[in-house]
N, C-alpha and C positions, 0 to 999 in steps of 0.2 A: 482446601481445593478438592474439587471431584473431576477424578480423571477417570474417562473412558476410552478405550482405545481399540482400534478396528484393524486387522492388518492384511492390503490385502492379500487374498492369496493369487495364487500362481492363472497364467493366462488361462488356460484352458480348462479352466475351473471355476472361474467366475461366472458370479449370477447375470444372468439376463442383463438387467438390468444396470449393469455395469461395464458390460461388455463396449459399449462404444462413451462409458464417458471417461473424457480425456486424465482425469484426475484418479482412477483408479488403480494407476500403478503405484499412488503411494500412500503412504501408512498416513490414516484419518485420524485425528484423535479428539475427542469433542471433551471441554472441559466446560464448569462451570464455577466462574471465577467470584462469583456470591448469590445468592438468591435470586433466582430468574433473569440470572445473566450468562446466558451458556453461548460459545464459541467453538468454531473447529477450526485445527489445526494441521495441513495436509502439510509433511515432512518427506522432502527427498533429498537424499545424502548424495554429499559430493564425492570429491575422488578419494579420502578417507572417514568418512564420516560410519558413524558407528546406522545399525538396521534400525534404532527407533529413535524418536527427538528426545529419549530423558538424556542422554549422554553424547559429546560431540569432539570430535579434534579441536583442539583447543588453538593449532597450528594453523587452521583453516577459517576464513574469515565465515560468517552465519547470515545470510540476507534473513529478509524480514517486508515478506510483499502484503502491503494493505490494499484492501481495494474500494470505488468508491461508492456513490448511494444506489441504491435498488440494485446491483449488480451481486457476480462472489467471485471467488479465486479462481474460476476455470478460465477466464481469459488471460490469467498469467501464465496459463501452463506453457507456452512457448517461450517464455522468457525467463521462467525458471528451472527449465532444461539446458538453458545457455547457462545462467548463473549455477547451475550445480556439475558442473564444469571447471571451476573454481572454489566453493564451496558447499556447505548445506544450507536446503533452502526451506523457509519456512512461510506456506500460506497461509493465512490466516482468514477464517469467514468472520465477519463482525455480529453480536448479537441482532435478531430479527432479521438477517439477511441469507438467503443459500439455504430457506428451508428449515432456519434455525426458530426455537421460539422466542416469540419477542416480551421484551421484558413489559413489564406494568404499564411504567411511564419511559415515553419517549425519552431517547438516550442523546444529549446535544456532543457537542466534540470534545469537550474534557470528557465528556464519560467512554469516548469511546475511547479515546485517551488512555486512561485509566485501565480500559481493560486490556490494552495490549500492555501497558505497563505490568500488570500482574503475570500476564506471559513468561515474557521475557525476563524475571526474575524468576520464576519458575522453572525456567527452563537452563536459566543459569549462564544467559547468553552472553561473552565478553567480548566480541569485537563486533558487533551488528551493523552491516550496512542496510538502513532502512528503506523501503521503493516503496513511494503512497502514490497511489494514482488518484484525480480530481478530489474527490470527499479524504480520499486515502491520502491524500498529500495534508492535509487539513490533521489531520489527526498525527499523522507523524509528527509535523509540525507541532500541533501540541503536548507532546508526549516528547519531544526533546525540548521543550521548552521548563517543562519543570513539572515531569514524571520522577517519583521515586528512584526507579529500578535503569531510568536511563539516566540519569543525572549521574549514576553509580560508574556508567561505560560510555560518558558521553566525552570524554577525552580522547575516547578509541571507536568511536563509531564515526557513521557518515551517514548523508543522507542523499537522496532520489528522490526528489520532488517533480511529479509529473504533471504538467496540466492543472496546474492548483487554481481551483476557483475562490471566489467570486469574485471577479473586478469591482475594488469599489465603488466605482462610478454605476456600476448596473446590478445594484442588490433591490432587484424588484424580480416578480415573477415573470410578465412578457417578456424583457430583454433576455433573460437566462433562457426562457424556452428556444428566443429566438435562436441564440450562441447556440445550441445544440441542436437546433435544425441544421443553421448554418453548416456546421461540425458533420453531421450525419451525412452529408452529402457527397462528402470526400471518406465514406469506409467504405471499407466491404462488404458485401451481403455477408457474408460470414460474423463479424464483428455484430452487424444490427440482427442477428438471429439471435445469439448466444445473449444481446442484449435485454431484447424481449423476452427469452425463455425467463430470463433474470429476474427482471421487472415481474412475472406474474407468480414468480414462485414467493418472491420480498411479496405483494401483496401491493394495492394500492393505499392503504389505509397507513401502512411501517412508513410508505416511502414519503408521503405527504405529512405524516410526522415528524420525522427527521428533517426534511428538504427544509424548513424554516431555520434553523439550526445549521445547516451547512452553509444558506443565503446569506446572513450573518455574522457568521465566525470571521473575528478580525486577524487574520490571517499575516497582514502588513505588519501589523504590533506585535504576534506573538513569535514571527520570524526574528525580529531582531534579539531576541534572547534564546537561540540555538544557537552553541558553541561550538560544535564539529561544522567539520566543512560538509557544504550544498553542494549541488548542481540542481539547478532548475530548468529541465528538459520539457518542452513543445512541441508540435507535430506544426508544421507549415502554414495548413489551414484549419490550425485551432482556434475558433471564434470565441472558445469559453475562456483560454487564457490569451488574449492576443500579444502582441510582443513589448508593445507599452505596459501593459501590466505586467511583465515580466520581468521588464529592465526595474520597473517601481521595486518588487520585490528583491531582486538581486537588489538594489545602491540600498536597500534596508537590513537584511542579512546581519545577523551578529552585531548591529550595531549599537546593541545596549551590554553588549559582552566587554568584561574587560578586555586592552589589547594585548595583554598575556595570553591568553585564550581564545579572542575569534582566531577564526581559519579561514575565513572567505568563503564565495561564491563563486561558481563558473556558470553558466547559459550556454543550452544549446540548443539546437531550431533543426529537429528534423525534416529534409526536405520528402515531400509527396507525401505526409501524415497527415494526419487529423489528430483529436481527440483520444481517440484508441489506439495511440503507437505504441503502446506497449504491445499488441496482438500482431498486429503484421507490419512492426519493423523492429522487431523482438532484440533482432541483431544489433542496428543502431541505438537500443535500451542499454543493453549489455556493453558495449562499449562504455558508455556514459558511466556506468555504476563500477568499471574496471578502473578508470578515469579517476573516482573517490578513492579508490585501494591505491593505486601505483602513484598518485601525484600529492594527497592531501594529508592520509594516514598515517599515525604518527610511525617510526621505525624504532 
């Protein structure tokens, strides 16, 4: 493992260039988890958590936000201010995305899989509650499904599945663009700013790489073999994941798990969201992922 690490410094000392982005109050750490697969890692400690991510309260639970395609972590930052409230919180940039370099060959969803998998064993994480947003729900998803390092804490972890794409009735490119017209209609300017900045830093070339690979991922099948307890959270007028394809995934949920082992699924349907409720109804996220800690988790 090659670990680099950034820490930042103090407000009024910060470079230019950092000074209004949202992510610079916490400690950056970019690793590279094999040969032209590098990742960052933005860590912010909860109410006891130690000042860098090699070492953490073991008493306090450790989120784990993925995010999804062409985008990076800076739209979690409101929601992992809430979550570091209760614990430490860890963002994660996926390889070729947030500015990162992108590896050789396009990376499908076991791979990205895989490399949060090497994270979190890294990092030594034991009770992880996971939050993937669209693409990032997709890789959680496979990555409790039969990742090394979560398989190790998938007794004691949970999951936040948000907006998980793709309905399988509409794995084509027009209908998905449509779903996220539709989607876009109901954000903020705020949310569609931080979007495009996103999109052109990922690159058009990364993200129509990947996008066939997310359109794809069977998502329905590799849910039922995740053994910690879901929630599969929606924003209202999410056209990407509508409610029908929601209930399909919840009645599938752990249903290849022995019944020793599932834990179930809950659903929830943020009112007045869209797509990007993880950004501006942060509060209502945080709820949800409190929800996996106090009702699911083992004691």
């Amino acid at each position: 493992m090659d670990w680099r690490v950034w820490r930042a410094p103090r407000i009024d000392s910060r470079p230019f260039w950092r000074r209004n982005d949202p992510l610079g109050h916490m400690v950056s750490t970019v690793v590279r988890t094999r040969p032209g697969h590098w990742v960052r890692v933005h860590y912010l400690p909860g109410p006891h958590g130690l000042p860098t991510p090699f070492g953490h309260n073991a008493a306090d639970p450790d989120f784990v936000l993925v995010h999804g395609i062409g985008v990076s972590s800076r739209y979690f930052v409101p929601l992992a201010e809430e979550l570091s409230r209760t614990g430490d919180v860890y963002l994660i940039d996926l390889p070729g995305f947030a500015r990162l370099p992108r590896p050789r060959r396009p990376l499908a969803i076991p791979g990205f899989a895989a490399v949060v998998d090497t994270i979190i064993g890294e990092l030594s994480l034991d009770r992880p509650v996971f939050v993937g947003h669209s693409m990032g729900a997709q890789v959680v998803t496979e990555l409790l499904a039969g990742g090394a390092n979560a398989a190790r804490v998938a007794d004691e972890a949970g999951a936040v599945l948000i907006g998980p794409p793709v309905n399988y009735r509409e794995r084509r490119l027009v209908p998905l663009v449509m779903r996220f017209l539709q989607s876009s209609w109901h954000e903020p300017a705020t949310i569609r700013r931080i979007a495009i900045s996103a999109y052109f830093a990922t690159g058009l070339q990364w993200f129509f790489s990947v996008l066939p690979h997310m359109m794809n991922y069977p998502i329905e099948e590799r849910i039922a073999l995740v053994p910690c307890p879901v929630t599969i959270l929606r924003g209202e007028y999410d056209a990407v994941a509508p409610q029908e394809w929601i209930d399909h995934l919840g009645s599938v949920a752990g249903t290849a798990v022995p019944a020793d082992r599932a834990r179930g699924c809950n659903h929830v349907t943020v009112r007045g969201a869209a797509h990007s409720v993880i950004y501006d109804h942060d509060v209502d996220v945080y709820d949800a992922v409190l929800h996996i800690l106090q009702h699911h988790a083992p004691h």
